[in-house]
N, C-alpha and C positions, 0 to 999 in steps of 0.2 A: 223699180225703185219704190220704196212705200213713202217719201216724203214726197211733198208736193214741188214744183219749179220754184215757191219763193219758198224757199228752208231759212232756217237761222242756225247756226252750227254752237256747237258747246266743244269744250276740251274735254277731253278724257285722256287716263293716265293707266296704262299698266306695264306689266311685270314678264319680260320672255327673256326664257332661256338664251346666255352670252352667243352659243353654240346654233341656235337656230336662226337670232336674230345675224350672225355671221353670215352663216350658208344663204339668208333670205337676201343680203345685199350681194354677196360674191353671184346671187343668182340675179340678182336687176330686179327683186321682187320690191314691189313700193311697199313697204308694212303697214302706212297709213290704211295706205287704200286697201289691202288685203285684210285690216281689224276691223274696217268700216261693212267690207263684204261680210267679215263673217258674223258681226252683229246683226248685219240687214237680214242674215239667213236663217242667223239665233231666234230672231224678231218673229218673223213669218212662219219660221216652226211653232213656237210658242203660241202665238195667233191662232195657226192651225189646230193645233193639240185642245186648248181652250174651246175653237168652236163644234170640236167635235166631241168634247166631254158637255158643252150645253148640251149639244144636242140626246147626245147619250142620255142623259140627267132629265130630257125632257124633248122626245121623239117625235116631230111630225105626226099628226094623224089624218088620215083620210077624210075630205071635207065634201059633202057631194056638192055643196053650191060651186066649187070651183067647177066643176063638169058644167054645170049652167052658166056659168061666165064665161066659160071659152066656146061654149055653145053660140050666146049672144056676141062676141067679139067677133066671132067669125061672121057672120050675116053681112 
């Protein structure tokens, strides 16, 4: 879950199909919870895609002080 245990919730409002939003109750599917899933998943894609065009945009480079810090760490 990407919210934290104390969340505050908001309304949202959309738009399904008569036909799927049928089949999703004849199937015991909760829609709430099933539009919350796929925001959380839209979220976290998003997220992802975003950190991996930073990254893209601007790549890691090879730093030798880190070889000397994990040198000293280790000791």
């Amino acid at each position: 879950m990407l919210a934290s245990n104390a969340m505050t919730n908001t309304r949202a409002t959309f738009t399904l199909e008569k036909s799927l939003a049928d089949r999703a109750r004849s199937l015991g599917v909760n829609i709430s919870a099933a539009a919350r899933q796929g925001v959380e998943t839209a979220v976290r894609d998003a997220m992802a895609a975003a950190d991996r065009n930073a990254y893209e945009k601007a790549p890691e480079r090879v730093d030798p002080f880190w070889d000397e810090a994990e040198a000293w760490s280790a000791e």
